[in-house]
C-alpha positions in Angstrom: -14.4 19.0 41.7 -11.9 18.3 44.6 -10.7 21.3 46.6 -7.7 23.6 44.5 -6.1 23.0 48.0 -5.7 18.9 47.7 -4.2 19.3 44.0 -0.8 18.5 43.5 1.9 18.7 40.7 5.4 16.3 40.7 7.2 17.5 37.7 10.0 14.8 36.4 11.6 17.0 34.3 13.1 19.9 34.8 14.3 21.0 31.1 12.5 19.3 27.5 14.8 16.4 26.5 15.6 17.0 23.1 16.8 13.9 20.6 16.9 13.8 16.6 14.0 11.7 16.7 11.5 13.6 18.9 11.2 15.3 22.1 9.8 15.4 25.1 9.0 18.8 26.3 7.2 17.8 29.8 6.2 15.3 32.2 5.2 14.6 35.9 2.4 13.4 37.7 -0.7 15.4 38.4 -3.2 14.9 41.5 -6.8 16.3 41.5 -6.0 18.4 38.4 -9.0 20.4 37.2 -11.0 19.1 34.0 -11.5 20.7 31.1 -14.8 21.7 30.2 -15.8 19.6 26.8 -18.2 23.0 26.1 -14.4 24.7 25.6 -12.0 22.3 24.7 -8.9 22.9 24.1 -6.3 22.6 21.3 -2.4 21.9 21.5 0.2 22.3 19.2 1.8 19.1 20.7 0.9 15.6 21.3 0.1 15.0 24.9 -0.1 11.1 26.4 -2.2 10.9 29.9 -2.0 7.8 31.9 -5.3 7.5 34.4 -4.0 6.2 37.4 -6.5 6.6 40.1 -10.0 7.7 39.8 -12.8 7.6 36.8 -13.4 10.7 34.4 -14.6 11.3 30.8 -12.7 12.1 27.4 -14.2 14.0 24.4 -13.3 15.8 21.3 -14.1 17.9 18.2 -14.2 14.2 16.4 -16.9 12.9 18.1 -15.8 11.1 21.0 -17.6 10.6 23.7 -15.6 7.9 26.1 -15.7 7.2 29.9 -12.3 6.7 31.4 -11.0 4.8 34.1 -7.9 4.2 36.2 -5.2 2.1 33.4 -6.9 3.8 30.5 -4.2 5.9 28.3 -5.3 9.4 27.0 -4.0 10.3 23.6 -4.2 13.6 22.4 -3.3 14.6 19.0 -2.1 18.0 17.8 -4.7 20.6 15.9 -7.8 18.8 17.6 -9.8 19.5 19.9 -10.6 18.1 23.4 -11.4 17.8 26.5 -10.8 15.8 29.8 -11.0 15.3 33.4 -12.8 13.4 36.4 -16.2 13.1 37.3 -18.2 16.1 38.6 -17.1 15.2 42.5 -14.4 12.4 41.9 -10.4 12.4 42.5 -8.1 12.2 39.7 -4.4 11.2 39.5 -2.9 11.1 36.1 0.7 11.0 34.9 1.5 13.1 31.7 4.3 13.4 28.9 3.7 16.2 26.0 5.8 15.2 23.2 6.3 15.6 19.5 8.6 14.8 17.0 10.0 12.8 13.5 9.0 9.8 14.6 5.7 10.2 16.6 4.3 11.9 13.2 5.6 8.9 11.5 3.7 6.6 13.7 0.3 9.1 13.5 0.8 9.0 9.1 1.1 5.0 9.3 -1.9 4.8 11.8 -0.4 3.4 14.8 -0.9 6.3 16.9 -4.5 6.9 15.5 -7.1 10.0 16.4 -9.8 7.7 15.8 -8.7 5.8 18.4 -7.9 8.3 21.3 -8.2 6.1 24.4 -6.2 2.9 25.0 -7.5 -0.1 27.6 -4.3 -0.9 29.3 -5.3 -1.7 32.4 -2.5 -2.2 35.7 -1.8 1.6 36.1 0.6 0.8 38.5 2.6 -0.8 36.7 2.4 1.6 33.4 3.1 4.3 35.8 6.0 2.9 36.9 7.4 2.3 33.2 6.8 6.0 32.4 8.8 7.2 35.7 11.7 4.8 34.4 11.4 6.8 31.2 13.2 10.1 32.5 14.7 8.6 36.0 16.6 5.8 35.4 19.6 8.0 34.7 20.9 11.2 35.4 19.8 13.2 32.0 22.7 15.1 31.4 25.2 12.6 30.6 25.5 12.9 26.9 23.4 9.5 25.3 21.3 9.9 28.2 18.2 11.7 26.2 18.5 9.4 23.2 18.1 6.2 26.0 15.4 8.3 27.9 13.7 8.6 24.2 14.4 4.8 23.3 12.4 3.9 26.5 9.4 6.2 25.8 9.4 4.7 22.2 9.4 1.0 23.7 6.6 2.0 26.2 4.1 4.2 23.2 4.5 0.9 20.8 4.0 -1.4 24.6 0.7 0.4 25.3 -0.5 0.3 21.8 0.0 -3.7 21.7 -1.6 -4.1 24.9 -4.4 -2.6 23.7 -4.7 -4.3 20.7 -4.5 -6.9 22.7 -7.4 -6.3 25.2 -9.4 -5.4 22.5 -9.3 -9.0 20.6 -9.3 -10.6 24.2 -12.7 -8.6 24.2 -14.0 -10.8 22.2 -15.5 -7.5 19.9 -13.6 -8.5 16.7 -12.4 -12.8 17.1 -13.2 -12.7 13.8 -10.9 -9.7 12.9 -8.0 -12.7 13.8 -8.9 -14.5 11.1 -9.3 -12.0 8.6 -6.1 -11.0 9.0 -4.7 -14.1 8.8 -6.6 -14.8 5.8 -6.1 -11.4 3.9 -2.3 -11.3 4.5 -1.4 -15.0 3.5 -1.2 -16.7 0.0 -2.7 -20.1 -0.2 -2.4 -22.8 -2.4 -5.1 -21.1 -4.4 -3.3 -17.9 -4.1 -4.0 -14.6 -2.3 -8.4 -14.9 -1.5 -10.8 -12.4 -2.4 -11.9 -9.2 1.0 -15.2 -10.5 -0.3 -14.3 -14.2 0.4 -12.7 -13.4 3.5 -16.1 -11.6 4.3 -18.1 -15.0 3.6 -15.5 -17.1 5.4 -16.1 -14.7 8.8 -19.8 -14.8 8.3 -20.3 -11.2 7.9 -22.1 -9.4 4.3 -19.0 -7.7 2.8 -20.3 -4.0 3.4 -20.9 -4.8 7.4 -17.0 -6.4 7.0 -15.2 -3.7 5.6 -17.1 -1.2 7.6 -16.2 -3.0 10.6 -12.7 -4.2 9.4 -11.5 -0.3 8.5 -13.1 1.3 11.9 -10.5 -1.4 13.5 -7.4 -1.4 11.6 -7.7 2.5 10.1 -7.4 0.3 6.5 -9.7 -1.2 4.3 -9.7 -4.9 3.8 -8.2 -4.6 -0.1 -5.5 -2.1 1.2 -4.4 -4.1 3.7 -4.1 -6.9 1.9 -2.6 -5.2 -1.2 0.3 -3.4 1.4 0.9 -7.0 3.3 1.5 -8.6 -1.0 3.9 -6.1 -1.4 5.7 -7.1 2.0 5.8 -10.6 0.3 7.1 -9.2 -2.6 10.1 -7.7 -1.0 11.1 -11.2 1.1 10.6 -12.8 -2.5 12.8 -9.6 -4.0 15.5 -10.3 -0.8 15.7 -14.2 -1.2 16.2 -14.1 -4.8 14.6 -17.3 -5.4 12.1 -16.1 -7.8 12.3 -13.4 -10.9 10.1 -10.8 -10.8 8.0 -12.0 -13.7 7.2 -14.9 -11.1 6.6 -12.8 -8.6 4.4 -10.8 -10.2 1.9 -13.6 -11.3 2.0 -15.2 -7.8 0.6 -12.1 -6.5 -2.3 -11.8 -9.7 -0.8 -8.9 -11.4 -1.0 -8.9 -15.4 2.0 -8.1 -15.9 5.5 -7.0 -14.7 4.9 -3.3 -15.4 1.3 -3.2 -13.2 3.0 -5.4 -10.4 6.3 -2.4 -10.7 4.0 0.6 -10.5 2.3 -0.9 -7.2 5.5 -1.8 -5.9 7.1 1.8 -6.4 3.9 3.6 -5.0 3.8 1.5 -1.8 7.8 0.9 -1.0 8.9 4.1 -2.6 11.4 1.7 -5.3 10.4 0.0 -8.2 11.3 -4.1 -8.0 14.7 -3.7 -10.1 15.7 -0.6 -7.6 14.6 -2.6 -4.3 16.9 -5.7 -5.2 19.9 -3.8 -6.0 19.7 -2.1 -2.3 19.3 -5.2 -0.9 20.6 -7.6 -2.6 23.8 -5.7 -4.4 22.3 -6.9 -7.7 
């Protein structure tokens, strides 16, 4: 571990910036920080994002993860679980930190964007990620009064940045090529209609087991509920244009009836068809 004499701590904010949406209660930038030892990890009531900007280390938790890090690579830690992390017996470490919580981060971890089983995000150009977090709280005096909603807007923009990227990298990979099409496939309606997971499966060469293994370890959904959720999107731009009654709808999407097609509708928008038009459409 480096000497406790070369570690250094740059706080960037001096108070939590508070906003109705979230909050961020610290950040800074950290040199040669200590590790945590994975045989007592540690658990925090908040979430806590760590940027690797210089040096290689490890990442583990009470989940199972077990993942080598290195510089560009974007720690997410999640409330209530356990971890651990830190740099390689020996190495330097520079990281850049925000701990954060909030309406709309708990949003994001219920809908699977920010996901535990994915804790560690391949960004890559740490440089320039760093510099995008710094922007975060000092691109404007904080006390002016929309200052911390702006300063939260930015930190929003960068989370949902780093989590495209890394979508991104992963498909660029060249791990899941086949996950593009599946995708495509499961959330479009053809001139047959809307295709079987286990057609989808045949089309990407995979037994349907090994693809909806596969396909819900990536996307935190099952092939059927992704497909059932990205219907009922369709649904609502058929609801919104008004071209078609719900009766039509309903059979373009393979439901029996207008009363099975309703009950889905309600338990994945929160409306039932009838309700969902009059909001949008006045009618």
């Amino acid at each position: 571990m480096p000497p406790a004499a070369r570690y250094r701590a740059q706080p960037w904010l001096q108070s939590p910036l508070r906003t109705p949406v979230g909050e961020i209660e610290l950040a800074g930038l950290l040199v040669n920080v200590g590790g945590i030892d994975p045989a007592n990890m540690r658990i925090l009531r908040r979430f806590t994002l760590v940027l690797m900007v210089e040096g290689e280390g490890y990442f583990r938790d009470a989940r199972g993860a077990n993942i080598a890090l290195q510089a560009g690579d974007v720690v997410l830690v999640f409330p209530e679980i356990a971890h651990a992390y830190g740099p390689v017996a020996g190495g330097e470490w520079t990281q850049v930190y925000f701990v954060f919580d909030g309406p709309q981060f708990q949003l994001w971890r219920g809908q699977g964007l920010l996901a535990p089983e994915r804790p560690v995000l391949r960004l890559g150009s740490p440089d320039y990620w760093r510099r995008r977090l710094h922007e975060v709280v000092k691109s404007e005096p904080l006390h002016r009064a929309g200052a911390p909603l702006r300063a939260m807007g930015r930190f929003l923009q960068v989370v949902l940045e780093m989590v495209a990227v890394d979508a991104e990298n992963v498909r660029q990979a060249g791990r899941d090529a086949w996950l593009e099409k599946s995708l495509r496939l499961l959330g479009e309606r053809g001139p047959a209609g809307w295709p079987a997971p286990q057609d989808v499966a045949q089309q990407v060469g995979l037994s349907y087991e090994n693809f909806r293994k596969r396909f819900t370890q990536l996307t935190n959904e099952s092939p059927g509920r992704f497909q059932k959720r990205r219907r009922l999107e369709w649904a609502c731009a058929a609801i919104y244009h008004g071209e078609l009654s719900l009766k039509e709808i309903a059979d373009a999407l393979g439901f029996c009836d207008v009363f099975h097609f309703s009950k889905a509708f309600k338990q994945e928008i929160g409306y039932t068809p009838s309700d969902y038009r009059q909001r949008v459409r006045g009618k």
